[in-house]
VEXTI-40764 format. One record per residue (C-alpha): residue in three letters; chain; x, y negated, z. Coordinates in steps of 0.05 Angstrom, whole numbers, plus 5000, padded with zeros to 4 digits. Last residue first. Layout:
<nodes>
NODE   kolgu   drengu     c1     c2     c3
NODE     ALA        A      X      Y      Z
...
</nodes>
This chain:
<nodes>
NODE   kolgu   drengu     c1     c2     c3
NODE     UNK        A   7911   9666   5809
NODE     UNK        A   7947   9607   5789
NODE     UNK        A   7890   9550   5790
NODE     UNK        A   7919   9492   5772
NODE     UNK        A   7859   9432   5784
NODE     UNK        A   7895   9353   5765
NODE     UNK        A   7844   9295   5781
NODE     UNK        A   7850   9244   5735
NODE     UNK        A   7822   9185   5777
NODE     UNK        A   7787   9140   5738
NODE     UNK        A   7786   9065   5748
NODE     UNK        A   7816   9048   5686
NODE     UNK        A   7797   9103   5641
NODE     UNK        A   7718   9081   5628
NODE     UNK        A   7740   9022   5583
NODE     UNK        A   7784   9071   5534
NODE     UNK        A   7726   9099   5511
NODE     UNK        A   7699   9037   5488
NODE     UNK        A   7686   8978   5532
NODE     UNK        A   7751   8945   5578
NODE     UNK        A   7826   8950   5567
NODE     UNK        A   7881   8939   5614
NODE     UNK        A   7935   8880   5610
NODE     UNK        A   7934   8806   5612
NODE     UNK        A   7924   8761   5555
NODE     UNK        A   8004   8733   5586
NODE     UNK        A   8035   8782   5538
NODE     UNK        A   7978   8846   5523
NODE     UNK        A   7916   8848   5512
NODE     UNK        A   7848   8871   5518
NODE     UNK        A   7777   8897   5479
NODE     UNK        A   7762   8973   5470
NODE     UNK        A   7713   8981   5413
NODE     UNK        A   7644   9027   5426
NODE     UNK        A   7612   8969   5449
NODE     UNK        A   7631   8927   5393
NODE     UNK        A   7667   8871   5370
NODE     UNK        A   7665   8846   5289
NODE     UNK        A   7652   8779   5296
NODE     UNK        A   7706   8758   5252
NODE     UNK        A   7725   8805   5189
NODE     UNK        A   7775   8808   5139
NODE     UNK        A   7819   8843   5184
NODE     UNK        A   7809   8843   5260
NODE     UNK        A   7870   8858   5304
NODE     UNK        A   7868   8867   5378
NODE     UNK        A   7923   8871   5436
NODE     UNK        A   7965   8820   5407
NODE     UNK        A   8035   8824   5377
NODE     UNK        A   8026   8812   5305
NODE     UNK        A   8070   8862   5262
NODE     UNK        A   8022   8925   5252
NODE     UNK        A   7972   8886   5229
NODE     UNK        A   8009   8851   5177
NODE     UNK        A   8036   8919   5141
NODE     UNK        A   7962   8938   5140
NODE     UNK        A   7933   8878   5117
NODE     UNK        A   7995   8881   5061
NODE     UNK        A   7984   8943   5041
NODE     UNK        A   7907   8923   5037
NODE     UNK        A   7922   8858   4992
NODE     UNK        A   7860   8818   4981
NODE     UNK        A   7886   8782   5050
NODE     UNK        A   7853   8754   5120
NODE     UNK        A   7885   8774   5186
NODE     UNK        A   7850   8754   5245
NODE     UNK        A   7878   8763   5320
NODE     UNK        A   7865   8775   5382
NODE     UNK        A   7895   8779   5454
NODE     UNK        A   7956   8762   5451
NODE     UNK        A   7983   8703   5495
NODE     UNK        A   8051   8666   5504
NODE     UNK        A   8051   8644   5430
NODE     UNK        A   8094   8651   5371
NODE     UNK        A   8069   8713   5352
NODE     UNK        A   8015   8676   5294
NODE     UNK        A   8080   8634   5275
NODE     UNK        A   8126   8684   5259
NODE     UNK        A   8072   8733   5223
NODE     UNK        A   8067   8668   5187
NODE     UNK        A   8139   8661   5165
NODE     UNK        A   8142   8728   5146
NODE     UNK        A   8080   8723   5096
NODE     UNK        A   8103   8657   5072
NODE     UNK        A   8119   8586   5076
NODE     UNK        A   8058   8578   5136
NODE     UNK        A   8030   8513   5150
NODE     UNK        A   7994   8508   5205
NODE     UNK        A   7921   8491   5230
NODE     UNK        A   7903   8476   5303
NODE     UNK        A   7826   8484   5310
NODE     UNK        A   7783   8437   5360
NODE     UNK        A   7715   8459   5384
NODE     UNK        A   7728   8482   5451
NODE     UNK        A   7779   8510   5502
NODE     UNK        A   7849   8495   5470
NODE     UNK        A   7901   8555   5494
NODE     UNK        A   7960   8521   5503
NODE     UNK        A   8027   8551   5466
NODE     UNK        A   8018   8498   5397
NODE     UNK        A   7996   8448   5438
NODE     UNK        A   8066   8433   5476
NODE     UNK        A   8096   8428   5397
NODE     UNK        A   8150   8478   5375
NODE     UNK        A   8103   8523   5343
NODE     UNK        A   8084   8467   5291
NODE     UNK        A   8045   8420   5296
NODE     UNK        A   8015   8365   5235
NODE     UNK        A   7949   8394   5231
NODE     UNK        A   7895   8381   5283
NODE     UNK        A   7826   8397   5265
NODE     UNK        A   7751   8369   5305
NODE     UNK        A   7688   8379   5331
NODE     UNK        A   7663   8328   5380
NODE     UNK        A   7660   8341   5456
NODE     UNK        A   7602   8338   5495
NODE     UNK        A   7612   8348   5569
NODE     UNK        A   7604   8271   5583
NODE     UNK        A   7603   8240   5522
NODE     UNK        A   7674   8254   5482
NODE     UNK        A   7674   8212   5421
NODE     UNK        A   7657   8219   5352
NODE     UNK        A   7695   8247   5277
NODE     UNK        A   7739   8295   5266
NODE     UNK        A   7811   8305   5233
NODE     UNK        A   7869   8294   5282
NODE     UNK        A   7928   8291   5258
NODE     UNK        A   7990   8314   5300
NODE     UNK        A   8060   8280   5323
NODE     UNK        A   8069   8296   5400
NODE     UNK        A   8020   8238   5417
NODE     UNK        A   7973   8267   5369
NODE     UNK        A   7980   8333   5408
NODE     UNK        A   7978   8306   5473
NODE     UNK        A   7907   8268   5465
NODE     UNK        A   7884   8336   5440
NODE     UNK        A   7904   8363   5507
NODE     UNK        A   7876   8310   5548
NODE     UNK        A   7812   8321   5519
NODE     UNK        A   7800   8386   5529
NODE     UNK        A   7815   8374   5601
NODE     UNK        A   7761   8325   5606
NODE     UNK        A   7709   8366   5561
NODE     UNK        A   7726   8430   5618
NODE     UNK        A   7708   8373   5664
NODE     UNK        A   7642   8358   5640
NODE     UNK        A   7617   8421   5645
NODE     UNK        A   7610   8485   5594
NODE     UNK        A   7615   8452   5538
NODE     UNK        A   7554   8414   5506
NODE     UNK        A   7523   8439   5440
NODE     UNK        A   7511   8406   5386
NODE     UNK        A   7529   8457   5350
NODE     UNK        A   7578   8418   5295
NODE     UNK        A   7579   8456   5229
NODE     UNK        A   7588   8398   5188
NODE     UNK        A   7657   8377   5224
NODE     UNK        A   7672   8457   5214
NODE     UNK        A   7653   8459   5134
NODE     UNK        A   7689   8391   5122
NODE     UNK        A   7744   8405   5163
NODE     UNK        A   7754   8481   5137
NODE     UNK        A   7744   8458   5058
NODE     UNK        A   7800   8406   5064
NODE     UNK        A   7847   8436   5099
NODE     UNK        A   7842   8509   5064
NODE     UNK        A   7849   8466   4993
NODE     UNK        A   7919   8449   5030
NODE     UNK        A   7936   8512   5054
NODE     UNK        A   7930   8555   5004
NODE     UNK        A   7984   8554   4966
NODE     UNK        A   8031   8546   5037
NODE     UNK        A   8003   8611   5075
NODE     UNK        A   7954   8589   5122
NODE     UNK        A   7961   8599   5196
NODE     UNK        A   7896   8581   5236
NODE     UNK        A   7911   8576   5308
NODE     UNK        A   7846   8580   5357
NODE     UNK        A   7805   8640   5339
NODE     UNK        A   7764   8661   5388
NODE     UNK        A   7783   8712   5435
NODE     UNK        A   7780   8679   5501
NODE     UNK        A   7721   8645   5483
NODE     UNK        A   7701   8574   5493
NODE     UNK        A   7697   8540   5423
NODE     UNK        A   7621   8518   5427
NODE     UNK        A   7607   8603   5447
NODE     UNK        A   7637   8625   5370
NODE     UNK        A   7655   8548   5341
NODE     UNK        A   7734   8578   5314
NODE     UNK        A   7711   8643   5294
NODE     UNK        A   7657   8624   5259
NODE     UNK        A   7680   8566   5221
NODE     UNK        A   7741   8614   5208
NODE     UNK        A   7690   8665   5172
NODE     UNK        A   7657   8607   5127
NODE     UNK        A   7722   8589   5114
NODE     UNK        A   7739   8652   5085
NODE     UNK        A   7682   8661   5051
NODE     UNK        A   7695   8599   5010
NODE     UNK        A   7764   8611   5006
NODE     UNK        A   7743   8670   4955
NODE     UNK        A   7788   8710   4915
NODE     UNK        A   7840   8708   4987
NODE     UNK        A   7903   8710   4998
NODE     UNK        A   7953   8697   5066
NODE     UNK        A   7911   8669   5113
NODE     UNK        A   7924   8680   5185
NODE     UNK        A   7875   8667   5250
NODE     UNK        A   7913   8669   5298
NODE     UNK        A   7886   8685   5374
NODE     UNK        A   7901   8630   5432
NODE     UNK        A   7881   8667   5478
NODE     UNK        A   7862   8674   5569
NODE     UNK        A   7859   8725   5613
NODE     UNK        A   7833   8799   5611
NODE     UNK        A   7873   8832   5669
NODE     UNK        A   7854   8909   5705
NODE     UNK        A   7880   8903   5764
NODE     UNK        A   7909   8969   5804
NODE     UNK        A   7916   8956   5891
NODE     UNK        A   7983   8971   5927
NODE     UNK        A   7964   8916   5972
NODE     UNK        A   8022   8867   5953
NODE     UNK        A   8007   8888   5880
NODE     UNK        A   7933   8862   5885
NODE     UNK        A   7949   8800   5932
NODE     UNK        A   8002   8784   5868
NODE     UNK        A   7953   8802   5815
NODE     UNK        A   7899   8763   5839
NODE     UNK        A   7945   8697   5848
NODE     UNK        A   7963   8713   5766
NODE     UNK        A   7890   8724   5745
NODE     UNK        A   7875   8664   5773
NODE     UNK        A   7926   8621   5740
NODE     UNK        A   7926   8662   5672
NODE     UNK        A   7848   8635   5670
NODE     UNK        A   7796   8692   5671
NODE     UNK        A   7767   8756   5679
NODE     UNK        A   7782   8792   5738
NODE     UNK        A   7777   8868   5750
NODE     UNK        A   7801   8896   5824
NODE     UNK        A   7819   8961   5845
NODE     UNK        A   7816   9014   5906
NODE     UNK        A   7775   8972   5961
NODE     UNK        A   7771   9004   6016
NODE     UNK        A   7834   8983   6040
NODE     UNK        A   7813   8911   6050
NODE     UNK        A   7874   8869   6023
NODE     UNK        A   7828   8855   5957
NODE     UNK        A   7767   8839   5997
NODE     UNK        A   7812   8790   6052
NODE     UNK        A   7838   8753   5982
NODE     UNK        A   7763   8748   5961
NODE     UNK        A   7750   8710   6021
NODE     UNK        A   7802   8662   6007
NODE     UNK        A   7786   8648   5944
NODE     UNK        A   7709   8641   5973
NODE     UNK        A   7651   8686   5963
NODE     UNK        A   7584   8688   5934
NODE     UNK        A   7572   8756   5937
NODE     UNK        A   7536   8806   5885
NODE     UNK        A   7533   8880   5905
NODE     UNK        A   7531   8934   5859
NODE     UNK        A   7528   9008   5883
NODE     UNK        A   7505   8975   5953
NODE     UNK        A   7435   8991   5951
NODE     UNK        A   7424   9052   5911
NODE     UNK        A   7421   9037   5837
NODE     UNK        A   7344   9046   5804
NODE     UNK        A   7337   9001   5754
NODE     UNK        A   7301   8948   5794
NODE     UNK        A   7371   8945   5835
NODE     UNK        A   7415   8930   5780
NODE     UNK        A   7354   8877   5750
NODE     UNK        A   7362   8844   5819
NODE     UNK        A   7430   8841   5816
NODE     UNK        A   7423   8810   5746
NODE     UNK        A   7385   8758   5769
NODE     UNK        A   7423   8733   5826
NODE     UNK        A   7490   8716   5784
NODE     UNK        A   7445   8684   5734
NODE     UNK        A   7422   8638   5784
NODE     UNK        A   7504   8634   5813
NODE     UNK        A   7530   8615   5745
NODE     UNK        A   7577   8555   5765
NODE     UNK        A   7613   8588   5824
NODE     UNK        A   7636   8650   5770
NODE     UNK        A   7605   8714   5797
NODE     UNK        A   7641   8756   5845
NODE     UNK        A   7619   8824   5840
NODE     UNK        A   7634   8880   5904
NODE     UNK        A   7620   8941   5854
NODE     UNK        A   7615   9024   5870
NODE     UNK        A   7651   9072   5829
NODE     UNK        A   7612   9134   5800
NODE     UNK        A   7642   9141   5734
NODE     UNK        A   7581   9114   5697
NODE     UNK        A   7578   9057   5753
NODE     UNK        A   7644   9036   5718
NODE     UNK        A   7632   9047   5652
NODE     UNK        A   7580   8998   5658
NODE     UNK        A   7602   8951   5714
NODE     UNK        A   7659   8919   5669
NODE     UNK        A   7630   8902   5595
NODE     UNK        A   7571   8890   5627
NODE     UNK        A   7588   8839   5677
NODE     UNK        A   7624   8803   5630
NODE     UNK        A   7563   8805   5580
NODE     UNK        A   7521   8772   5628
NODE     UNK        A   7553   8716   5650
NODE     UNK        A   7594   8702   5584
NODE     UNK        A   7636   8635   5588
NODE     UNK        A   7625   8633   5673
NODE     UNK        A   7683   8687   5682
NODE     UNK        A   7683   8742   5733
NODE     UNK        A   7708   8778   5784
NODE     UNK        A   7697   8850   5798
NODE     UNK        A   7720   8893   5859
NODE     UNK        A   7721   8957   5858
NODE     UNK        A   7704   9006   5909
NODE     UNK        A   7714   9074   5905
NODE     UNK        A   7758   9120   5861
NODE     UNK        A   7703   9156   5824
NODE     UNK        A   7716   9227   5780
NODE     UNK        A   7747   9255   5721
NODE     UNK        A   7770   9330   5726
NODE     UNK        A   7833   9354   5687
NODE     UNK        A   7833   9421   5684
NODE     UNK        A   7887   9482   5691
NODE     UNK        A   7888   9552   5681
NODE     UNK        A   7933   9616   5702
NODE     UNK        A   7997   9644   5694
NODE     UNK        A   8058   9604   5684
NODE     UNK        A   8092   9542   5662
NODE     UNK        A   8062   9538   5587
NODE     UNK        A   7987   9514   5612
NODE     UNK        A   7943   9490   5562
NODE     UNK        A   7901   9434   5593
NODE     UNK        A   7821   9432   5595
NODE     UNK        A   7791   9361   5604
NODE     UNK        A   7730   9369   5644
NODE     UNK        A   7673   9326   5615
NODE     UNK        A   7679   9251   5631
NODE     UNK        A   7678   9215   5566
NODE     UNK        A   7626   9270   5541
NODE     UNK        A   7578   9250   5597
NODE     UNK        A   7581   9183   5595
NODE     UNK        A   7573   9175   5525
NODE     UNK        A   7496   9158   5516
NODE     UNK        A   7492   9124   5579
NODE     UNK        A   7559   9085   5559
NODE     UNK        A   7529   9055   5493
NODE     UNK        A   7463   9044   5521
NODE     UNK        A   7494   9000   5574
NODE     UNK        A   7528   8969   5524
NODE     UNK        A   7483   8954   5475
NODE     UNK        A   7437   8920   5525
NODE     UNK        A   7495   8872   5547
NODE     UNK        A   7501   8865   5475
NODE     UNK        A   7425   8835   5467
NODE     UNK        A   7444   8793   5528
NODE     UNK        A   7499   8758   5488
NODE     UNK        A   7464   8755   5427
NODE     UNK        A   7407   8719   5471
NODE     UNK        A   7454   8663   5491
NODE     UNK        A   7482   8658   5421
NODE     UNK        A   7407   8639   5400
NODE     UNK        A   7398   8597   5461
NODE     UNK        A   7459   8543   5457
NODE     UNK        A   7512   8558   5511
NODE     UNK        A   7515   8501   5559
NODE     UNK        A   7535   8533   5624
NODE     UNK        A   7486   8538   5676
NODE     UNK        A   7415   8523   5633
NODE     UNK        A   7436   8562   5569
NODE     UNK        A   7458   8625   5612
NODE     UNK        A   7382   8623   5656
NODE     UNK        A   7342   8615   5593
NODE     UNK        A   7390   8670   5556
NODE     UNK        A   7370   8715   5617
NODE     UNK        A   7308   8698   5629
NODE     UNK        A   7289   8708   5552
NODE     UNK        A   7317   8777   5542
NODE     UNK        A   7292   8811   5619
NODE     UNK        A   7251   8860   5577
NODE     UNK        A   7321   8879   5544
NODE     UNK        A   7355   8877   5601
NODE     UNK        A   7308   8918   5636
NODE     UNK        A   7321   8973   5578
NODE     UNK        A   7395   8970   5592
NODE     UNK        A   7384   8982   5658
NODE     UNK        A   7346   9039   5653
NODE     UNK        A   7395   9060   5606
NODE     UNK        A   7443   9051   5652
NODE     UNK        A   7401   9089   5714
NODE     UNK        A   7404   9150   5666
NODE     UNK        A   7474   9145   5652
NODE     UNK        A   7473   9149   5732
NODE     UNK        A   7435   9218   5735
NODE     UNK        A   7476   9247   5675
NODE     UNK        A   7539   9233   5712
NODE     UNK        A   7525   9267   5769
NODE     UNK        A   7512   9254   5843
NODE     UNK        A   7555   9276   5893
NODE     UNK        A   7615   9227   5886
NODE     UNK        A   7578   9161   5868
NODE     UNK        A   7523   9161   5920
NODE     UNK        A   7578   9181   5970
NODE     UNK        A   7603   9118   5956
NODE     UNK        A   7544   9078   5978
NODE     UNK        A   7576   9064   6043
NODE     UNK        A   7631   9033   6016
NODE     UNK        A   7594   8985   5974
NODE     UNK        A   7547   8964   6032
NODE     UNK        A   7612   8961   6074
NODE     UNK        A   7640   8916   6022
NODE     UNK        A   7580   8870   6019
NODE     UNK        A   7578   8864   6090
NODE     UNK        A   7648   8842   6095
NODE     UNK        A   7628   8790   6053
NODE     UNK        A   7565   8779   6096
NODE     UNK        A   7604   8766   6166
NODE     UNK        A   7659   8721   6124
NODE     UNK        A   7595   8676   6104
NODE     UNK        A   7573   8669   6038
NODE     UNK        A   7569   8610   5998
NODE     UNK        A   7503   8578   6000
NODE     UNK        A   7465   8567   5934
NODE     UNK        A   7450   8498   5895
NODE     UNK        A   7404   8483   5844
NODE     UNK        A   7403   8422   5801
NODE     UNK        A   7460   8388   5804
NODE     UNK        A   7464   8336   5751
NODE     UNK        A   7511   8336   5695
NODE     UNK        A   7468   8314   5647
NODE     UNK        A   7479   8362   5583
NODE     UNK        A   7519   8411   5631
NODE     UNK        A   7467   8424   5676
NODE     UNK        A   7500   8444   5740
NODE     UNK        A   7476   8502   5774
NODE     UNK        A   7509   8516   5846
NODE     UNK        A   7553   8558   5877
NODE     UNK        A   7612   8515   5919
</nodes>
């Protein structure tokens, strides 16, 4: 079930043995036991163990992307952005730990007396996570999490189970107690027994709507909190511009960011009618020249991309590209020609193919851009900053970047909301999840 695929030849190059229900429950004892770690030790001690982290990370750079390029496709220069952000993060939360999780003083209006709110650990979590970012997944979730003091059962993605390895190692070089993170290659069914176990107080999963839903349900049957980031099919919507140039440029980006497979790349461009045409022209030419030559993630995920394509020109669309599908390399490519009411329109397309629509006006494509079962992110590009403004507030997605793509941060919270998922990770907002908020009254 773990093993390293190369997605340019699709050969099996490394394979590792799925864990065995004796060293699952292993893993969660180890987690357990390491609990105490987490409650009597204080937060400057573990921001310290982040930056350590964050440092090995850094000196860790090549194996990383190396390790990333070789599971799942990504080419190396986006590979070592991604580990360069890991770093960022874990610097970003060692620096803000302790402010994020300083007493929170109430004033009290029912009585005598004082009253704090006092941060602290929950337990165990359990993480589970994606194969499109290895490393920044992890980071974006164990950081503020180890910050607080929880503990981590991970469950790496079955394709990145190298990369899985070496970043336990580099949690354990830094200094975490065994057991504060804990990779385990586990089975579905495993990782059903690990959310039902009552030591475990929440579970994280990014990924498809399908798993998050089946997590959901064993989470809610067990009383258990999730935190959600699933899958997008973010707008990108152009309503003016002084320079369509740029603006290509900046949908070129957001459409190829990770060959296509990102949860919050751009995936629907709606152009306002004046500009849609020249828009057409420019983006196909600029993204059919932009090709990465990259291969997706496996050939598989090329399969299903291209049975959705297929279904869009069968359902009335153009597409504009150039190539065929070899193994997991998929050709760039536009479809115009759908609107909302097409079966492509609601999918989520997982690689280098843009939908573009045609938009009659502002209203019509804030209609559009929420026309969708997800909301994750969104793009609004305009000269007018009433109008950016008045946009923003209308999409219905959990994250809106204006005249800008690439713009995430560590220090910016990143979810949804519709069928995205729910809860927020990174920023200050990332280290609330699995908090609890511990009320102190003292009367006398």
């Amino acid at each position: 079930m773990y093993a390293v695929t190369d997605p340019t030849t699709g050969e099996v190059v490394e394979v590792f043995p799925t864990a065995t229900d004796t060293e699952v429950r292993a893993a969660v004892d180890a987690a357990h036991a390491a609990g105490a770690w987490g409650r009597t030790g204080t937060v400057a001690e573990r921001a310290a163990l982040l930056r350590r982290l964050g440092d090995l990370h850094a000196g860790h750079r090549d194996d990383l992307a190396a390790s990333i390029v070789r599971e799942m496709g990504k080419p190396l220069a986006e590979a070592e952005g991604e580990v360069d952000f890991c770093v960022d993060i874990y610097h970003y939360y060692a620096d803000h730990a302790e402010a994020f999780l300083a007493d929170e003083t109430l004033d009290v209006t029912s009585g005598p007396g004082s009253a704090v709110i006092r941060r602290g650990p929950v337990g165990v979590l359990l993480g589970i996570m994606p194969w499109n970012f290895p490393a920044y997944q992890v980071a974006r979730f164990a950081a503020p999490n180890l910050a607080v003091g929880n503990t981590i059962v991970l469950k790496h993605a079955p394709q990145c189970p190298a990369t899985a390895a070496l970043l336990e190692r580099l949690f354990a070089e830094a200094g975490f107690p065994a057991g504060a993170y804990v990779n385990v290659y586990a089975t579905n069914e495993q990782i059903a027994d690990v959310i039902a176990d009552p030591r475990v107080q929440g579970v994280s999963l990014t990924g498809s709507e399908r798993a998050g839903a089946a997590v959901a349900e064993i989470a809610g049957r067990h009383l258990k909190k999730v935190v959600l980031e699933l899958g997008g099919s973010d707008p990108f919507v152009v309503l003016s511009t002084d320079d369509l140039d740029a603006v290509v440029e900046s949908a070129v980006a957001a459409r190829l960011d990770n060959t296509g497979q990102a949860c919050n790349a751009a995936k629907r461009f709606v152009v306002v009618d004046d500009l849609y045409d020249a828009f057409v022209e420019k983006f196909t030419a600029r993204l059919l020249d932009s090709a990465t030559g990259a291969p997706l993630s496996s050939t598989a995920a090329a399969e299903n991309l291209a049975r959705q394509v297929e279904q869009a020109v069968a359902e009335g669309a153009t597409l504009h590209g150039a190539g065929e599908r070899r193994g997991a390399y998929f050709p760039v490519g536009v479809l115009t020609g759908l609107t909302p009411r097409h079966a492509a329109a609601r999918q989520e397309l997982f690689g280098p193919v843009a939908m573009v629509f045609r938009a009659a006006d502002e209203d019509d494509a804030v209609g559009i851009a929420n026309d969708t079962p997800y909301g994750l992110g969104s793009y609004v590009f305009t000269t007018d900053p009433e109008q950016a403004a008045r946009v923003a507030d209308r999409i219905d997605a959990g994250m809106v970047f204006v005249n800008g793509v690439g713009a995430e941060g560590a220090e910016l919270p990143f979810g949804g909301v519709k069928r995205s998922g729910f809860g927020r990770e990174l920023g200050r907002l990332g280290i609330e999840e699995f908090v609890n908020k511990k009320l102190i009254r003292t009367v006398g």
